[in-house]
N, C-alpha and C positions, 0 to 999 in steps of 0.2 A: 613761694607766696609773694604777692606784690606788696609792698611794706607801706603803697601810698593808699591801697585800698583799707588795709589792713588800719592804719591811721586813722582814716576818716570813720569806720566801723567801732575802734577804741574809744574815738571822743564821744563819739554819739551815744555807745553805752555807758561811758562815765557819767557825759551830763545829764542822761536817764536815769541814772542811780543818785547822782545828787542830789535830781531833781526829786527823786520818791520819798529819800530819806526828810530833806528838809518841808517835804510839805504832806507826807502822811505819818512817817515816826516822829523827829523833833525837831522842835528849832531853836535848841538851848544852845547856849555855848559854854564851850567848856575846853578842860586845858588835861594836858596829858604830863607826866613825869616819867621819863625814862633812864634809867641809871643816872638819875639824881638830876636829872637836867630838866629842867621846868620849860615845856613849849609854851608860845604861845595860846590863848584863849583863840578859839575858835569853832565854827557851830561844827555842830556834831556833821553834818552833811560832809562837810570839807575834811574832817578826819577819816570817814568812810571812804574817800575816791581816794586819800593820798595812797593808802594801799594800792589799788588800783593803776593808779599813776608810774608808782614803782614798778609794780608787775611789765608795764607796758613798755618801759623805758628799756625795762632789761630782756625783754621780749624782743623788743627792736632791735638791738646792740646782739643779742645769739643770732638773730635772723640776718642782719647786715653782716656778721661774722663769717657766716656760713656762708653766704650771698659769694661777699671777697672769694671765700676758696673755690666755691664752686666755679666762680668767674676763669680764676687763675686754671682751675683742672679744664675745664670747656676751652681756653684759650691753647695748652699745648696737644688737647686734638687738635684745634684748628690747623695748628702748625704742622700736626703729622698728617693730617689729611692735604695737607699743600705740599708735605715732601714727599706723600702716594703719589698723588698726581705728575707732580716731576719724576719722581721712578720709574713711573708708568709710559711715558714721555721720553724718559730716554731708554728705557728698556723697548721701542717703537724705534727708536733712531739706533740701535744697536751700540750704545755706545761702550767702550771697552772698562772703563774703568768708572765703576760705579759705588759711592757707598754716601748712604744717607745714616745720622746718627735721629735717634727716634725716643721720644720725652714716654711715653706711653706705652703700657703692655700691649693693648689691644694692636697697636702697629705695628711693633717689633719684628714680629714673626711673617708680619704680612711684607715688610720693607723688605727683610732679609730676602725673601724669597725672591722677590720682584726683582732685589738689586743683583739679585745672583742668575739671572734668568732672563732669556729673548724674545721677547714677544711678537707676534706676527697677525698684527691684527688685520679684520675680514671686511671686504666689502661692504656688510651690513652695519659695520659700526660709525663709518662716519656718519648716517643720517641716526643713529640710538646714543649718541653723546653729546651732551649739552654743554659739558665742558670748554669752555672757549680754548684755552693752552691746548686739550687735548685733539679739539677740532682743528686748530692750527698745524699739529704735527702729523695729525692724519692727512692733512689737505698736501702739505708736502710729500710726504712719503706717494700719495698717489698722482700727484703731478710727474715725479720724477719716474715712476714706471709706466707712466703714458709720453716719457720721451720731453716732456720738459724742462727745461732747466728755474732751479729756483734759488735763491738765495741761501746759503748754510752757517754764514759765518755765527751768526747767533747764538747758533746751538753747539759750539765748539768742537768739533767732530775732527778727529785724525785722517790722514790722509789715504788709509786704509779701512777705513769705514766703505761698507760695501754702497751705500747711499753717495756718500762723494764721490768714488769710484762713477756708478754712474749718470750721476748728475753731470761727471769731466767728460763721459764719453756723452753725453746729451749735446754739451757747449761742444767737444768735437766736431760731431755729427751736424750741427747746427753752425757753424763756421766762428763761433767766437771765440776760440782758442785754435788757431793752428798746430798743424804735427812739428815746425819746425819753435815754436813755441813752449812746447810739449817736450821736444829733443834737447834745448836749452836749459831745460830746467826739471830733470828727470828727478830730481828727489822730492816733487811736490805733487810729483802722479805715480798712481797704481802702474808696474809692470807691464799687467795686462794694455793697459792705458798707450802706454808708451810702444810697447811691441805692434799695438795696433796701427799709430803715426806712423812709428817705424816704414811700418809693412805698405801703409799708403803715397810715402814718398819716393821707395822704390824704383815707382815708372817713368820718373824724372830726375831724382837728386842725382848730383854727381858722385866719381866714386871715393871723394874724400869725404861727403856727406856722410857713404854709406859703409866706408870702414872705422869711421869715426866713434859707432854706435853699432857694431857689427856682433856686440854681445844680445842683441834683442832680433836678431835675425834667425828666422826659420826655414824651413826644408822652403816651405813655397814661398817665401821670399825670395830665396834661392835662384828660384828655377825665373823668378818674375825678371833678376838682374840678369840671369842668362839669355832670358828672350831678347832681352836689348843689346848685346854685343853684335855688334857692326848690324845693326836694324835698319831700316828705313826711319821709323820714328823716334823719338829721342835714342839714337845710338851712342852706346855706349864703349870707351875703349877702354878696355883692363888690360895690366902684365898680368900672364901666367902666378906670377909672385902675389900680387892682389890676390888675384883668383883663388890658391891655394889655397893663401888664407883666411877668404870668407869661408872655405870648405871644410877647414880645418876649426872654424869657429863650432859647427856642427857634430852632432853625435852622426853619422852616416858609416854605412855597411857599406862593402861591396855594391849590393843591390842598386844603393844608392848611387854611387860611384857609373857606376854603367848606365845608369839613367841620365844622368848628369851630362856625360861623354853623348847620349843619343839628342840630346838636347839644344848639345854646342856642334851638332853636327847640320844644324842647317843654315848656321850663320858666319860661324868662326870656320878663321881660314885652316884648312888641316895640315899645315906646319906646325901652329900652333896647338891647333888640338892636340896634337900625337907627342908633343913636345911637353903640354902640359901632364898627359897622364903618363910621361916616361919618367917626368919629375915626381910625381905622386906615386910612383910605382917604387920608387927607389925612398921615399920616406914615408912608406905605410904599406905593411903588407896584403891590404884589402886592396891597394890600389894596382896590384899587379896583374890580375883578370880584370878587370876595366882597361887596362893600358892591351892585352892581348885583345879585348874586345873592340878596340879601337883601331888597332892593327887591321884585323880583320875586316872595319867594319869600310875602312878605306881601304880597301885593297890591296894591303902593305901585306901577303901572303906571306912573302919567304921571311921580315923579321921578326911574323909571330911563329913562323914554323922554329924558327931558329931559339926563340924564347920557349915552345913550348918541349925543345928536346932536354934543355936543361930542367924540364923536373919531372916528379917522378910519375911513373908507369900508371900508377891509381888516380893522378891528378889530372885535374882537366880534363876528363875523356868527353867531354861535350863540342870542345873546341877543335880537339883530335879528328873527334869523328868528324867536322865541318871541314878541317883542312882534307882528309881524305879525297872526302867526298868532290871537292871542289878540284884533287889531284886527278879524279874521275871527267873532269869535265862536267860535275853536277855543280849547278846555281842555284842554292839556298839563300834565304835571308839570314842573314847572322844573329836576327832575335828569335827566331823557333829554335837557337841553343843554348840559351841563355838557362 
């Protein structure tokens, strides 16, 4: 109830009753005695509103009472509806560590939920939310999977938030943060982030760049630093021992190993190839059919025949059979026995 309408409605009916009293019932005056106490003489009219009066004063004071609390209960929704919307807001920005404390039953259950949960809102809601905050973090989140970069610091996100993640490959991709930038300062980027620079510096860094950081190197990174040993274009010079050990940085099979060997076979000089996988033959037993395939694959006949008499009768008969064959005077390629 509005207490200024309600006001003006009070007086009006008082001085209407005043007014009736004193001018159709009496206009005597007279005096009242209440537990021994003698009031004042006064017309009958003005004894009939003081009731009145009273009624309205303590009307007002329950109504303004009530007013206060209702204010105070309305104000800590306000407040829970402002820690929804942040909820909601970072549960959008995925953020990891979430918890809102909540004045109100009614949000309790709805915060809990929210603050425990991901949300992945739809293309239809940024133009259905009027929310300004909420429109805001809409607007980023879909900049940044259209390849934009935007600003994060505000919204205090970890370095593993899948949004800073690619918001760093956005600034990548877009030239404001370089890979060698990226390599300097690997704890304040995603892996992925980093194995990606990695993998883009390859066709040029030197190889103290690329053993430096040789934990973020893959198979085809790999094969990327082999294409460049003794290249025409940025060529590259590695020891055997380097080499080793980017290989050895790797999970690789056999398989891998013999691919490797047919790889280094069009640029590296074959002293060193065959030297390389005699080394790798002798500290990895995967590496010892790569090092016969290499044998072979250069024409080194009699010292893989001579490797391949040391084992046993069930092993290698793919290589067997190629030396045969080749004892024949038959010319196969040494990859249809792979």
């Amino acid at each position: 109830m509005y207490i200024k309408r309600y006001t003006i409605a009070s007086l009006i009916l008082i001085a209407l009753v005043g007014w009736y009293v004193y001018s159709y019932i009496s206009q005597d005056i007279m005096t009242l005695n209440i537990f021994g106490i003698t009031l004042p003489a006064m017309p009958t009219a003005i004894w009939v509103i003081v009731p009145i009066l009273i009624l309205y004063v303590a009307s007002v004071f329950h109504m303004s009472f009530y007013s206060i609390l209702s204010n105070f209960k309305d104000r800590k929704y306000d407040k829970d509806y402002e820690k929804i919307i942040d909820a909601v807001a970072e549960a959008y920005l995925a953020k990891e560590e979430r918890e809102h404390s909540y004045k109100t039953p009614r949000y309790k259950l709805l915060g809990f939920i929210i603050d425990n949960s991901t949300l992945f809102p739809s293309a239809l809601l940024k133009s259905g939310v009027e929310n300004e905050k909420l429109q805001s973090v809409l607007k980023v989140i879909e900049d940044i999977k259209s390849g934009e970069v935007v600003e994060l610091k505000k919204y205090s996100l970890k370095p593993q938030n899948p949004l800073v993640i690619q918001n760093d490959k956005n600034r990548y991709k877009k030239g404001s943060i370089t890979a060698e930038n990226i390599l300097s300062h690997i704890e304040n980027y995603d892996e992925s982030l980093v194995k990606e620079a990695y993998t883009g510096i390859l066709a040029t860094a030197p190889i103290t760049l690329i053993e430096q950081h040789k934990q973020f190197l893959t198979k085809a990174g790999l094969f990327i630093v082999l294409a460049r040993i003794n290249a025409s274009k940025n060529p590259l010079e590695i020891s055997n021992e380097a080499l080793i050990s980017l290989i050895n940085a790797l999970d690789l099979d056999a398989k891998d190993l013999i691919k490797i060997s047919t790889a280094l076979s069009t640029n590296m000089i074959p002293e060193q190839r065959m030297k390389l996988f005699e080394i790798l033959s002798e500290k990895r037993e995967d590496g010892f059919e790569a090092y016969i395939f290499t044998l072979f694959d250069l024409e080194m006949i009699a010292p893989a025949n001579e490797l391949l008499l040391n084992t046993q009768e069930h092993e290698y008969q793919n290589y067997k059979a190629y030396s045969a064959l080749k004892e024949c005077g038959k010319n196969f390629n040494i990859n249809l026995f792979i």
